[in-house]
KEKE-3310 file (N, C-alpha, C; in steps of 0.2 Angstrom, whole numbers, plus 5000, padded with zeros to 4 digits):
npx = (4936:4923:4917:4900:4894:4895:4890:4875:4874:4876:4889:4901:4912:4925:4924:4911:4905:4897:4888:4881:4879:4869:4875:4870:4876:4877:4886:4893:4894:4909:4910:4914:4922:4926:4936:4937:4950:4954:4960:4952:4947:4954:4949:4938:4924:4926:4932:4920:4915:4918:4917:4908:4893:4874:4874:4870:4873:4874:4873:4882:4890:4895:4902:4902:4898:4906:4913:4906:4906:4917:4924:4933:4929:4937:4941:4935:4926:4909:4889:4878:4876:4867:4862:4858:4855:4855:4848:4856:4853:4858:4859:4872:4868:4855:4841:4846:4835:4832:4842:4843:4832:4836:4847:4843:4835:4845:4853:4842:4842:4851:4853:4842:4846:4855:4848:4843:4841:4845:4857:4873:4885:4887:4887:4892:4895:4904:4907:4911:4906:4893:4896:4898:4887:4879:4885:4879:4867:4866:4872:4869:4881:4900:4909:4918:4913:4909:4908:4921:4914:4903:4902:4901:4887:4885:4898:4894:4884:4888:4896:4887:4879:4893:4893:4881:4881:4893:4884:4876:4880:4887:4896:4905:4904:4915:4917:4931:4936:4950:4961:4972:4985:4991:5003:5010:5019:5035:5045:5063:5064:5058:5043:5027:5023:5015:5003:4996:4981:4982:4982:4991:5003:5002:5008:5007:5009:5013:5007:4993:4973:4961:4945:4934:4925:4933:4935:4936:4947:4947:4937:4934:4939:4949:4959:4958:4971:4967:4975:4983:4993:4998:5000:5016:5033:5045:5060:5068:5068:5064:5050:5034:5026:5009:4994:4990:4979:4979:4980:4985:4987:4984:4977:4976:4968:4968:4980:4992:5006:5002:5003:5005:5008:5006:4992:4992:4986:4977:4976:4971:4957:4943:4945:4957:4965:4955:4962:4975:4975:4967:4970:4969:4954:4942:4936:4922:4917:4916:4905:4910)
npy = (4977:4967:4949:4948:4940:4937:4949:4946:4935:4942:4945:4957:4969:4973:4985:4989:4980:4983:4993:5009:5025:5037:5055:5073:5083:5078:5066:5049:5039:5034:5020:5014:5003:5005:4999:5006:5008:5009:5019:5021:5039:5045:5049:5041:5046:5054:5056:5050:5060:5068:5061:5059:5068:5068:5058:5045:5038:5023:5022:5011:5013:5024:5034:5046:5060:5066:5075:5085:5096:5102:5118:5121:5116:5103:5107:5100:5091:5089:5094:5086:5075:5062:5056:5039:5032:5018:5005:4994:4979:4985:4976:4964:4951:4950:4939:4927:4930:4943:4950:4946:4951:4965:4965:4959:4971:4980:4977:4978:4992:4996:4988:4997:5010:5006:5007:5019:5030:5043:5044:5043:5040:5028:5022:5012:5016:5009:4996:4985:4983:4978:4968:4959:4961:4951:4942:4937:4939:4924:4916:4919:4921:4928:4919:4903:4898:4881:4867:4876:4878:4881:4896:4896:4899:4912:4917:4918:4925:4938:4939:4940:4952:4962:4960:4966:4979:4982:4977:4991:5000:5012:5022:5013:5011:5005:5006:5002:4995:4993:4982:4975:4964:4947:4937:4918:4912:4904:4890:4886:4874:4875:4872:4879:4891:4886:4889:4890:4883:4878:4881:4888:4900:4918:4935:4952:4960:4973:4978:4983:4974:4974:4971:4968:4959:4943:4943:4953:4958:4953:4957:4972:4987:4996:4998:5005:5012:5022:5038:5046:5060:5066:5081:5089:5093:5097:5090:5096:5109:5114:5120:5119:5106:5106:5094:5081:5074:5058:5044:5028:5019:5002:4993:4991:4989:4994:4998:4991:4998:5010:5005:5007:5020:5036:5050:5065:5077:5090:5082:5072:5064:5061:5065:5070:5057:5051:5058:5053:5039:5037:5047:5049:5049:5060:5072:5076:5066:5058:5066:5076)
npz = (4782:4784:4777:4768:4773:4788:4795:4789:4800:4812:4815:4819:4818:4831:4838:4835:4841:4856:4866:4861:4868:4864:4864:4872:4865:4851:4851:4852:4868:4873:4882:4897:4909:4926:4942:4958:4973:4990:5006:5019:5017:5004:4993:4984:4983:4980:4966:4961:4960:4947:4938:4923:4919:4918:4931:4942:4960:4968:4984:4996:5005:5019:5019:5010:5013:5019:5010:5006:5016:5013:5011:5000:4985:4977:4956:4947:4952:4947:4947:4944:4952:4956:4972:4982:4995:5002:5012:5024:5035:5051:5063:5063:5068:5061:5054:5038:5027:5031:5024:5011:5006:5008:4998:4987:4982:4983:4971:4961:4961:4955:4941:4939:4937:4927:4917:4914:4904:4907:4912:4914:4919:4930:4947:4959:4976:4984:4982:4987:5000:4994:4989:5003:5005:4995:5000:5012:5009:5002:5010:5024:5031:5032:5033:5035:5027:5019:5008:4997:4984:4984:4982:4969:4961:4969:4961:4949:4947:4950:4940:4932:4934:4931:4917:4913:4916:4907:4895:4896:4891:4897:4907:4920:4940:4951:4968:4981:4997:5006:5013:5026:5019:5021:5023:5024:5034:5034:5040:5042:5036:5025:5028:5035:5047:5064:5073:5086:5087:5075:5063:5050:5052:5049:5042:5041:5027:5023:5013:5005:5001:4989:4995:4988:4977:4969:4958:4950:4943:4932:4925:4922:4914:4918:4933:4949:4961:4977:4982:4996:5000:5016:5023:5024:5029:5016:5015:5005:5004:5016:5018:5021:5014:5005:5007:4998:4985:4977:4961:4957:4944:4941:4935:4918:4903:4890:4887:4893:4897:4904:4919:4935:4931:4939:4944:4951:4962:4952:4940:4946:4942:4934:4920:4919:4918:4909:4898:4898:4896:4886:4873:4860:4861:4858:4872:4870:4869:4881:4885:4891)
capx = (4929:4920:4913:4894:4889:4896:4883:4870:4875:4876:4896:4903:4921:4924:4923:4903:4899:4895:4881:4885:4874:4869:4874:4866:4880:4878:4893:4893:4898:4914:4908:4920:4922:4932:4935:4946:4949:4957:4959:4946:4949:4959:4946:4936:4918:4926:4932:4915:4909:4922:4915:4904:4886:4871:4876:4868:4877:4870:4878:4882:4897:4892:4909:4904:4896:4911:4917:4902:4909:4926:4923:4937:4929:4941:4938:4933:4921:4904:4885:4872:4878:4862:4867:4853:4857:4855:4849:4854:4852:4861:4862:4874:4865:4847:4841:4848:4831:4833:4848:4841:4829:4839:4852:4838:4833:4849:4851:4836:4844:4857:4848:4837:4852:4860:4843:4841:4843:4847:4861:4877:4887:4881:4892:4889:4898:4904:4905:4914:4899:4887:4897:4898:4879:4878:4886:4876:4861:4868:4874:4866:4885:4904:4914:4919:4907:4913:4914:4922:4912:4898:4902:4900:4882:4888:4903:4890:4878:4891:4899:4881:4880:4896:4891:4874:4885:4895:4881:4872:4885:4888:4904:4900:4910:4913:4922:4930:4938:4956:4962:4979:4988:4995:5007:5011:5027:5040:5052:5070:5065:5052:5037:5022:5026:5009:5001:4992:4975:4986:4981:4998:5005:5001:5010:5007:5016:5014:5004:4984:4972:4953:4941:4926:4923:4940:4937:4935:4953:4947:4932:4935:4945:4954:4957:4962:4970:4966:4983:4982:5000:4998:5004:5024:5038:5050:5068:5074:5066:5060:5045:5028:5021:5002:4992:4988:4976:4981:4978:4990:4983:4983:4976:4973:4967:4970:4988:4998:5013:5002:5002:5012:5007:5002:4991:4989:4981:4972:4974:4969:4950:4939:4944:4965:4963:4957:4966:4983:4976:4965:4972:4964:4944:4940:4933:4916:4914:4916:4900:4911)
capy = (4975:4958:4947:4949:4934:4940:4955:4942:4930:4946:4949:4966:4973:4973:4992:4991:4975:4987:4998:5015:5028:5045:5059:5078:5085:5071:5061:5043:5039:5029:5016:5013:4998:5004:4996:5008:5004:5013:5017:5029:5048:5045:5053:5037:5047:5062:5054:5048:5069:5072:5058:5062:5068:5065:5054:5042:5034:5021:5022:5007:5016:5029:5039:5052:5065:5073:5078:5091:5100:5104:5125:5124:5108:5103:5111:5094:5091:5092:5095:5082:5071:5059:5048:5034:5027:5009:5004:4987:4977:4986:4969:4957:4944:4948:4934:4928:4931:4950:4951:4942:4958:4970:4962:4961:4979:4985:4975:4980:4999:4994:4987:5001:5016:5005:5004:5023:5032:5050:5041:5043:5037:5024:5019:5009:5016:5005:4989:4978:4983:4976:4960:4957:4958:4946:4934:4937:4936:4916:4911:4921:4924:4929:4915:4897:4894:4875:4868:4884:4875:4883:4901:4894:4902:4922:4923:4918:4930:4944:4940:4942:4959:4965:4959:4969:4985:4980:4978:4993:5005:5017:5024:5010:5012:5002:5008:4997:4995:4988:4976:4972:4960:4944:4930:4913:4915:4898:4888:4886:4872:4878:4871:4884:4889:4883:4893:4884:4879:4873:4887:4895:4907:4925:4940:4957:4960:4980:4980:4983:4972:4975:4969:4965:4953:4943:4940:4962:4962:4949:4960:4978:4989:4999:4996:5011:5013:5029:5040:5051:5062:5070:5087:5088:5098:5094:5090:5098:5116:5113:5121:5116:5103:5105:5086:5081:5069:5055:5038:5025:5014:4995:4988:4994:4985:4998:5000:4990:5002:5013:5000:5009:5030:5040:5057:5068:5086:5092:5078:5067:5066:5056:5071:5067:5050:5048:5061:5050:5032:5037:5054:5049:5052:5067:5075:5075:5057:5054:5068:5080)
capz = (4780:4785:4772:4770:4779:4795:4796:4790:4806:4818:4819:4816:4820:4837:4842:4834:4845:4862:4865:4863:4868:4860:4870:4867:4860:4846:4850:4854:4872:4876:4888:4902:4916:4932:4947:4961:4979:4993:5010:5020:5013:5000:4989:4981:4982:4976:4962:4954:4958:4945:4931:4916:4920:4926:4934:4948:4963:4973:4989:5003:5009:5022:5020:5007:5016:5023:5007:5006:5018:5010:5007:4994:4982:4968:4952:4943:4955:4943:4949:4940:4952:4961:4978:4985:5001:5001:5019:5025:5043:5057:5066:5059:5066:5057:5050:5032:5025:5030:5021:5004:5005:5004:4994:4979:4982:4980:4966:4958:4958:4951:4934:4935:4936:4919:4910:4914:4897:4908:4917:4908:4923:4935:4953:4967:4980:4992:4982:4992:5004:4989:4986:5008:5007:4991:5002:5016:5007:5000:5017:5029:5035:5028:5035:5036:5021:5015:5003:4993:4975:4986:4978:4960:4961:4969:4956:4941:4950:4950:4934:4925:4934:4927:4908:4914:4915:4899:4888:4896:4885:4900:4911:4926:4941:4957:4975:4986:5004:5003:5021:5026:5016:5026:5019:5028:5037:5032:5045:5035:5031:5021:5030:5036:5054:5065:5077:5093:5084:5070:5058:5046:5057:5043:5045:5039:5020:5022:5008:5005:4995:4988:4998:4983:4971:4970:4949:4946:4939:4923:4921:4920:4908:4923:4940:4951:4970:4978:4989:4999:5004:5020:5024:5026:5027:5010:5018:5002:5004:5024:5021:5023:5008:5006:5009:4991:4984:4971:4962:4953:4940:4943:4926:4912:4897:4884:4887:4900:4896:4911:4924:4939:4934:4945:4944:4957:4961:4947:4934:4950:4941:4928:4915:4920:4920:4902:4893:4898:4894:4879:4870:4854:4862:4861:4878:4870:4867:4888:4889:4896)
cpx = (4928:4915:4905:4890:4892:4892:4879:4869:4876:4883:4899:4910:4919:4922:4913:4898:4897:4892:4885:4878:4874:4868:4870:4870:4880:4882:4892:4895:4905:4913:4915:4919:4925:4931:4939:4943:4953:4956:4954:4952:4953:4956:4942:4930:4922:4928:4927:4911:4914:4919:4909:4895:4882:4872:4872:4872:4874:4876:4877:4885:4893:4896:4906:4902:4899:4913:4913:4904:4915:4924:4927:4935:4933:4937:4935:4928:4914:4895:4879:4873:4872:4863:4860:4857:4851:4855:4850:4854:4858:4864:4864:4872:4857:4850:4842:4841:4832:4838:4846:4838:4833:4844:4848:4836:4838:4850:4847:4838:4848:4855:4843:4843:4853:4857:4840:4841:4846:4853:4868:4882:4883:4888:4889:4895:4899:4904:4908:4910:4895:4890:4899:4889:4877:4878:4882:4868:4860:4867:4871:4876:4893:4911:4915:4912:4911:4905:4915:4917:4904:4898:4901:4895:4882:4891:4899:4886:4878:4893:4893:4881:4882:4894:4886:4877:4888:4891:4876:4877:4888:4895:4900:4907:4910:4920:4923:4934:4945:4956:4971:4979:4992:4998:5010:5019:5028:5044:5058:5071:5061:5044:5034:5023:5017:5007:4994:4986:4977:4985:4988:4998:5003:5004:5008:5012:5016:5011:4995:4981:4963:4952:4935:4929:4929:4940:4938:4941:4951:4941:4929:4941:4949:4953:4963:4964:4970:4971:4976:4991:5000:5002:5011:5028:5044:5058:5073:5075:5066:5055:5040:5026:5014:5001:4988:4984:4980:4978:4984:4986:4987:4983:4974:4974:4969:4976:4988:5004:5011:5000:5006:5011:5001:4998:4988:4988:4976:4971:4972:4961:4950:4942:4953:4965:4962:4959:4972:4981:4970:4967:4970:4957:4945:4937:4926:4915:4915:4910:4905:4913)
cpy = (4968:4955:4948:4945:4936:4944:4950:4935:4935:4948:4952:4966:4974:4980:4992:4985:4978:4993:5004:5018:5037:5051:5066:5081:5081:5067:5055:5041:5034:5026:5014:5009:5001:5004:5002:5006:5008:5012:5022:5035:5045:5047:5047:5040:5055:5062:5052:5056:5072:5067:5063:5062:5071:5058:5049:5036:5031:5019:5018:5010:5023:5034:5044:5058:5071:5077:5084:5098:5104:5112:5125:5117:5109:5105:5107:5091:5093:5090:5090:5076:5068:5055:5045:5030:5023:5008:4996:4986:4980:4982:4964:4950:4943:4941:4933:4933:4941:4953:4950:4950:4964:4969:4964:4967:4983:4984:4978:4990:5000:4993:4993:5008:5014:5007:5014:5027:5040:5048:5040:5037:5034:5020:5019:5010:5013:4996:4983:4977:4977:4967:4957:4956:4955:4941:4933:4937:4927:4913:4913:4924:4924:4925:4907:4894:4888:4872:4874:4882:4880:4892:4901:4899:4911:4923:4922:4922:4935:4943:4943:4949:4960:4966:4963:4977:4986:4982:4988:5002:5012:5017:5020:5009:5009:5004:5002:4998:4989:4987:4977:4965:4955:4939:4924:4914:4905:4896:4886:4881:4870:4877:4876:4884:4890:4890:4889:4881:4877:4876:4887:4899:4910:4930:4945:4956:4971:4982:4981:4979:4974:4971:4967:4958:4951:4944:4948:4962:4958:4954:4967:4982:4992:4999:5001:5013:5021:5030:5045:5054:5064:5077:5085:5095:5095:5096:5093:5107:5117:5118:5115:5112:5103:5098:5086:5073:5063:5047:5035:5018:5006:4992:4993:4992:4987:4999:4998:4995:5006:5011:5006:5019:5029:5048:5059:5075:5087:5087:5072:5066:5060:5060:5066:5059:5048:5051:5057:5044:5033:5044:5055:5048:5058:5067:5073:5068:5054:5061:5074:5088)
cpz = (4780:4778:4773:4776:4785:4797:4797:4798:4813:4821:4817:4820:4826:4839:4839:4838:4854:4859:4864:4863:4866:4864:4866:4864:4853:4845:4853:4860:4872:4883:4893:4910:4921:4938:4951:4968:4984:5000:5013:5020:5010:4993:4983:4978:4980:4970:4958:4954:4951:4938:4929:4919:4916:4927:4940:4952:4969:4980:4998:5007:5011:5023:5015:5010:5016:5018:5004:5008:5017:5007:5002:4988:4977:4964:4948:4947:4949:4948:4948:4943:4958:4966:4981:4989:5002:5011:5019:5034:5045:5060:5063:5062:5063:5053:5041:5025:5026:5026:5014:5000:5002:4998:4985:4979:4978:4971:4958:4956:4955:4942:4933:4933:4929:4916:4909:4906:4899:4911:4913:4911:4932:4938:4958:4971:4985:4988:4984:4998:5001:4989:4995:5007:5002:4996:5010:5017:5004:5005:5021:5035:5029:5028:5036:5033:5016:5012:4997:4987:4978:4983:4973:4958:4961:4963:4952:4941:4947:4943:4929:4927:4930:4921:4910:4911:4909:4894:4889:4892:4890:4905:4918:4932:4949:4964:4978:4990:5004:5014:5022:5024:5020:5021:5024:5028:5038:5038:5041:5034:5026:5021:5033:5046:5058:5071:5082:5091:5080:5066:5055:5050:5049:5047:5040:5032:5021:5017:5009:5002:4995:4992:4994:4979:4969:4961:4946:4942:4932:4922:4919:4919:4914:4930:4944:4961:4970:4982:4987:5001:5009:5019:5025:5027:5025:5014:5013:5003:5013:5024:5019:5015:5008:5004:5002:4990:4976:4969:4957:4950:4940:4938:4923:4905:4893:4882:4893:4901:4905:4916:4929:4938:4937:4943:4950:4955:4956:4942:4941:4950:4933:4922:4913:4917:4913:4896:4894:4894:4886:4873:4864:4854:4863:4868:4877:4872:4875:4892:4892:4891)
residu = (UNK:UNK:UNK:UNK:UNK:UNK:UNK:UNK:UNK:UNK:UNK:UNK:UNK:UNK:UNK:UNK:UNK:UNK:UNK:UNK:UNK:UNK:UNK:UNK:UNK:UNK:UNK:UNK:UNK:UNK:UNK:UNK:UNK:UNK:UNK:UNK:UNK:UNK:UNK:UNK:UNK:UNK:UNK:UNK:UNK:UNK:UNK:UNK:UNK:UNK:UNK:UNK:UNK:UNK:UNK:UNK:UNK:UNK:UNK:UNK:UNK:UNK:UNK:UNK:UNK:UNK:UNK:UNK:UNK:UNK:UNK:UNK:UNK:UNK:UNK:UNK:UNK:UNK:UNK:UNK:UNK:UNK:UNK:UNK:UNK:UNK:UNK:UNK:UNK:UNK:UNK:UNK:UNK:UNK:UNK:UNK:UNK:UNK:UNK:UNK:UNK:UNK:UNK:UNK:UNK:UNK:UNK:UNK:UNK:UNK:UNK:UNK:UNK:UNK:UNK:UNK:UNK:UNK:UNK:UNK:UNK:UNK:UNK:UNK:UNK:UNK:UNK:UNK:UNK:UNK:UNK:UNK:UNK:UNK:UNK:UNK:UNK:UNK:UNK:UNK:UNK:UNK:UNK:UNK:UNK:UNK:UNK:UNK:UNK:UNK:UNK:UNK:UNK:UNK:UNK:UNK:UNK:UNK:UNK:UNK:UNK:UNK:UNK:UNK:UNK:UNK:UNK:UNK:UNK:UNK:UNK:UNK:UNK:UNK:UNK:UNK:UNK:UNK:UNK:UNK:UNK:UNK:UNK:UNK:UNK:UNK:UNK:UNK:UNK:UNK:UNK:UNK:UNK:UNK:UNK:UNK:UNK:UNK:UNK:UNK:UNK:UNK:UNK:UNK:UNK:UNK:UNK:UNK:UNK:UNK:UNK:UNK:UNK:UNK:UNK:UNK:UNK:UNK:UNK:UNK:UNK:UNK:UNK:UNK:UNK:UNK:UNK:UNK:UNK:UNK:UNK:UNK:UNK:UNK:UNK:UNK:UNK:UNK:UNK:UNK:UNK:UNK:UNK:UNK:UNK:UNK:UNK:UNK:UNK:UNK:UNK:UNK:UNK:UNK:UNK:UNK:UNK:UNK:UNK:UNK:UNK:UNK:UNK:UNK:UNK:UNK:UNK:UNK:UNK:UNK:UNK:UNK:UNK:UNK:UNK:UNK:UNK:UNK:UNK:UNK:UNK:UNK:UNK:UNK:UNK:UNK:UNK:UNK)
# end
């Protein structure tokens, strides 16, 4: 219990300072930030058909489509789910100005989906899409932008977004496009070895990394990669393993302890997903 004068000056117990919103069941929603990222198929846009609905997904990423087709859809799959393709310039060299355009427009769906009051979950599919065409709206291009103090303006841009998302008490959920991972390759004796225009030789690490907003891991509660297995045949059985879908949690605020699991097949869903890291919400309170 906080002294009175804290009410009177406007500060309450942490869990009562975020919007919460009143679902029809009559339970309060549990608001929820999540970043994930993957590599194509690995089930990123099948994974927001499985969050809490009605839902609306603004979509830069032109990969969902295929998953329509799937005659056998997962059983987490749910129905109330809206997608708005977001057009931008086909020619990467239109002028900056054409890019600004769209940039604000998408934008502008973006704030209208939060402020929606029927929108329980709100995702921009594709956001590493969303955050190339921020900076393509700034600079007119995505490369050899100096001095770096020159993004100052984009990250305080994005940062306000996210707080937008935050305050707007809803499950807000962002997709992204991971790269190969390079690391400067050392001479023994420890200097960077050079490569003919004088550049750091880089070599591959084997690893992936997002592709969006470099700051997402400060600013949202969980941050998720997307598998995929392929088919096999198990060398301990030698028959055939069916191609399974999955994701492995990266961050998560609530509890670092599940940094590193992993859910696959059927808990590989929005449902899966917060019964492990929250087991004290009920089901209602995520709308579902």
């Amino acid at each position: 219990m906080l002294p009175p004068s804290f009410a009177h000056d406007g500060f309450v117990l942490g869990p009562q300072a975020r919007k919460r919103l009143k679902l029809p069941n009559g339970a309060l929603l549990k608001p929820l930030l999540i970043g994930t990222e993957g590599e194509t198929n690995t089930g990123k846009s099948e994974f927001l058909m499985s969050c809490p609905t009605p839902s609306k997904v603004i979509a830069l990423d032109r990969g969902f489509d295929g998953m329509f087709d799937n005659p056998n859809p997962p059983a987490a799959r749910r129905t109330q789910v809206g997608f708005k393709v977001i057009p931008i310039p086909l020619n990467m060299m239109a002028p900056k100005a054409s890019y600004e355009s769209y940039y604000k427009d998408t934008r502008e769906e973006y704030y209208k989906a939060l402020a929606d009051p029927s929108s329980i979950t709100v995702a921009i599919d594709g956001d590493s899409d969303f955050w190339e065409l921020q900076r393509l709206a700034e600079f007119g291009k995505l490369t050899q932008v100096f001095p770096q103090t020159k993004y100052g303006d984009v990250y305080a841009q994005r940062r306000a977004m996210t707080a937008r998302a935050w305050d707007s008490g809803k499950i807000v959920i962002g997709t992204n496009k991971v790269r190969d991972e390079f690391e400067t390759v050392y001479r023994p004796d420890g200097q960077p070895e050079k490569e003919s225009d004088g550049s750091d030789k880089k070599r591959k690490t084997g690893n992936k990394q997002r592709q969006g907003f470099p700051d997402q891991d400060y600013l949202w509660e969980l941050q998720l990669r997307h598998l995929y297995s392929p088919p096999r045949v198990s060398t301990v059985t030698g028959k055939e393993v069916a191609g399974c879908w999955g994701l492995r949690i990266l961050k998560c605020k609530a509890n670092a302890e599940h940094i590193g699991s992993e859910l696959w097949g059927r808990d590989c869903c929005f449902a899966g997903l917060v019964q492990l890291i929250y087991p004290q919400i009920p089901m209602r309170e995520w709308g579902m």
